[in-house]
C-alpha positions in Angstrom: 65.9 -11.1 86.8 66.2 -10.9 83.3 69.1 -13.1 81.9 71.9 -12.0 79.4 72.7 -14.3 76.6 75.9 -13.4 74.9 75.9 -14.0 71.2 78.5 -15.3 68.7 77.6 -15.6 65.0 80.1 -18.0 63.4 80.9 -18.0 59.4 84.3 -19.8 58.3 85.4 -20.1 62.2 85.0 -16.3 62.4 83.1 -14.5 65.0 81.0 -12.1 62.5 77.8 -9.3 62.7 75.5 -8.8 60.2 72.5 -6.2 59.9 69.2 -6.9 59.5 70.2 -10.7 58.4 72.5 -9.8 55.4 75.1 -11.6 54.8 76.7 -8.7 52.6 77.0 -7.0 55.8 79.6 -9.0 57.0 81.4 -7.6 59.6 83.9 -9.7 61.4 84.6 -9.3 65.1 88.1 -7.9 66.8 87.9 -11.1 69.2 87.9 -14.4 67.8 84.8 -17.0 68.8 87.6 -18.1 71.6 88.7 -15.1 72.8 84.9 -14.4 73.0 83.9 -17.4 75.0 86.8 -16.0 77.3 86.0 -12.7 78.0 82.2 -13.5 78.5 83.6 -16.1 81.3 84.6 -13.4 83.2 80.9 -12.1 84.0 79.1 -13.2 86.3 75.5 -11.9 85.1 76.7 -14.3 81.8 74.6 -17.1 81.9 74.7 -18.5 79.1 76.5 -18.4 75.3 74.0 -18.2 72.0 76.3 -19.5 69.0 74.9 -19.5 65.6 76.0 -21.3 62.4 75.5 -18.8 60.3 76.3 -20.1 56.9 74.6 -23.5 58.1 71.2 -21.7 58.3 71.9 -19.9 54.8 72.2 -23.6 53.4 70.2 -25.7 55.4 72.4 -27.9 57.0 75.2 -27.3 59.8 78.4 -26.0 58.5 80.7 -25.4 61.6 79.8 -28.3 64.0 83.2 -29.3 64.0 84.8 -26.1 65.0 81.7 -25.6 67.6 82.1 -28.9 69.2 85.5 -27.5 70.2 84.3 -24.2 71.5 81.7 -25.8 73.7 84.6 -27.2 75.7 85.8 -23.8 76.5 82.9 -22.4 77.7 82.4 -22.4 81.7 78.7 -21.3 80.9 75.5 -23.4 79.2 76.2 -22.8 75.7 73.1 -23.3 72.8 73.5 -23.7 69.4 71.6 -22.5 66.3 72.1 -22.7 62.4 70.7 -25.1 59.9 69.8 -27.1 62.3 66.8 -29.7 60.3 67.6 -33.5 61.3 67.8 -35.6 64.9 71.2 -36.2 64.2 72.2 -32.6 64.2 70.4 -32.0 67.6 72.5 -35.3 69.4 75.5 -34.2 68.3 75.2 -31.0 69.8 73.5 -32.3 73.1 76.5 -35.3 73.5 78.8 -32.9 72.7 78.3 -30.3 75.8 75.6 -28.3 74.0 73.3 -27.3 76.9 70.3 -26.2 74.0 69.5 -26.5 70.7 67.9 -23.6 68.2 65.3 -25.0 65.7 64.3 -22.2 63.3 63.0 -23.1 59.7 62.3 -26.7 60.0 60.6 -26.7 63.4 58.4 -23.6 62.1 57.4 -25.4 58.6 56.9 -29.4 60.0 55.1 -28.5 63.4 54.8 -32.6 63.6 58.7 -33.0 63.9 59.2 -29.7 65.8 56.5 -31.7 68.6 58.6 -35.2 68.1 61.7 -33.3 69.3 60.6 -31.6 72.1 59.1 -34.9 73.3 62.1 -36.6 73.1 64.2 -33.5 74.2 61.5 -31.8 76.6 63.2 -28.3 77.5 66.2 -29.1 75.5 64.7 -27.3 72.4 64.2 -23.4 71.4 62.4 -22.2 68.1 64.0 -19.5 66.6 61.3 -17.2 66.1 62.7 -14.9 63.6 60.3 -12.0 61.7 60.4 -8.8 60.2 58.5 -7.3 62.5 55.7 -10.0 63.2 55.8 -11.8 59.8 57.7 -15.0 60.0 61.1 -15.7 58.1 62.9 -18.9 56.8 66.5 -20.2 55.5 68.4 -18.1 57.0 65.5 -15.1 57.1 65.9 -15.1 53.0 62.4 -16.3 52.7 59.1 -15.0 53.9 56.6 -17.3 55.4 52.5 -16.7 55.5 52.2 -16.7 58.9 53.0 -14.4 62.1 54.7 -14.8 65.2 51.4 -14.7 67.1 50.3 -18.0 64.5 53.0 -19.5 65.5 52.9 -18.9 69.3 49.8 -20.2 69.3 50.3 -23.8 67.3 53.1 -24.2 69.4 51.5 -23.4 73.1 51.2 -27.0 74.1 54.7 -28.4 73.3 57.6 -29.3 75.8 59.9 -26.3 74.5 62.8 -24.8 76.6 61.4 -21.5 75.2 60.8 -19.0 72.0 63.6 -17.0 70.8 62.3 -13.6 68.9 63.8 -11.9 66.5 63.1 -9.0 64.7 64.8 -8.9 61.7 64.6 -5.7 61.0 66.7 -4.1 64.2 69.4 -6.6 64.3 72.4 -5.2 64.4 71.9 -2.0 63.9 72.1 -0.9 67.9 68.3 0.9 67.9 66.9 -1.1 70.1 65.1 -3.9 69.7 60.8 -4.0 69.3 59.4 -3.7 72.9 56.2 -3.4 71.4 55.5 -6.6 70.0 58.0 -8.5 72.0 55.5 -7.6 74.8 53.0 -9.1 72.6 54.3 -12.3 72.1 55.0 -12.6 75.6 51.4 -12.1 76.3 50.2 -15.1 73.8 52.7 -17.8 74.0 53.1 -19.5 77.7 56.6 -20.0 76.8 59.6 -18.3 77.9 60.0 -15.6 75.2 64.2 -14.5 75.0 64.6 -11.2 72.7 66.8 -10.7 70.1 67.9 -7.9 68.0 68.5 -4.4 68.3 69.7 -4.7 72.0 72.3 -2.2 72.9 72.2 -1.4 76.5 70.7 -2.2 80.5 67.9 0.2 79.9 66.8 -1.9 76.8 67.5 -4.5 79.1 65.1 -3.3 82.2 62.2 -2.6 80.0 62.1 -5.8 78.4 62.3 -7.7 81.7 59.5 -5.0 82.7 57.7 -6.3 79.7 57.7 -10.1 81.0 61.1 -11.5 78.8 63.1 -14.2 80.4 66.3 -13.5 79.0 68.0 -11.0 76.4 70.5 -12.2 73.5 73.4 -9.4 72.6 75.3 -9.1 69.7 76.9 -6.3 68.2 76.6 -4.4 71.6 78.4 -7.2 73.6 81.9 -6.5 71.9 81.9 -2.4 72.7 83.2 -1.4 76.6 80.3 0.8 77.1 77.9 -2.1 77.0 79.7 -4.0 79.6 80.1 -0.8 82.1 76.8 0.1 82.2 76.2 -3.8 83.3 78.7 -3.6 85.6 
């Protein structure tokens, strides 16, 4: 069965939403990140807690790893973290301090020879963000276009020790559409990894056809902090 993957997008300690990647979009949360990690304790069909650095991706380099160090603790599900995250040190930190999973985005996707180093010291341990407007590939915090699509990048990566391939497509997130079936289904078809989708996600229909279309597990954002969402999985 499909898993659910709550998410929680942190800038300045804040539990936030933007759309389509903008940061001008801001749009901070009625629960704080802790009060989050509570309420998404309660459910059981939780399994487990996508936290993103969000000004850390914007700059390169982590941002809130204090503050997320602390809300790993509070968490009674696997948490994984993702946001600027470019150096070793940054992914032991994480994993000694209770993360369960790491998100490698912009670094992993431009130096495919360090992004294979880390998944062999860290077999399963490591997901690349795989973030596109629609199948072309985006960096830095998805500011910058890259010449390459998902399906490039599924295939350089077939052969390494990832936990899995987190798609997202840019261009529905956060604005409660749906996400893209169509070429979520695609990826799923070319990469031999787990593929988790991202974006757009706003209900357990969206849900069911995705795990009909072969994806392991389903991230939600902006959806996750309205009551409807949570009745209809209930």
């Amino acid at each position: 069965m499909i898993e659910l993957w709550p998410a929680i997008d942190l800038i300045d300690n804040e539990s936030v939403r933007l759309t389509e990647g903008d940061y001008g979009t801001k749009e901070v949360m009625t629960r704080t990140p802790q009060e989050a990690i509570a309420f998404y304790n309660q459910f059981e069909q939780v399994k487990r807690i996508h936290i993103v650095d969000l000004m850390g991706a914007l700059h390169q380099k982590p941002a809130e790893e204090a503050f997320i160090k602390d809300l790993i603790q509070t968490s009674e599900r696997p948490v994984e973290i993702g946001g600027g995250i470019r150096k070793q040190e940054t992914i032991d930190y994480y994993l000694k301090n209770g993360a369960s999973y790491v998100i490698v985005g912009t670094r992993g996707l431009q130096d495919t020879e360090w992004l294979k180093t880390m998944t062999e010291q860290y077999p399963g341990k490591i997901y690349l963000g795989l973030d596109a407007k629609k199948d072309q590939v985006a960096v830095n915090g998805w500011t910058e276009a890259m010449d390459r699509t998902i399906f490039d990048v599924a295939e350089e990566t077939a052969s390494l020790k990832l936990g899995g391939i987190i798609y997202t497509d840019i261009s529905k997130d956060g604005k409660m559409q749906g996400p893209n079936f169509e070429l979520t289904k695609a990826l799923v078809e070319t990469t031999p990894h787990p593929v988790t989708a991202s974006g757009g996600i706003r209900s357990l229909e969206d849900m069911n056809q995705l795990e009909e279309a072969g994806v392991k597990a389903a991230i939600v954002g902006k959806a996750a902090n309205t009551t409807t969402f949570w009745e209809g999985i209930n």
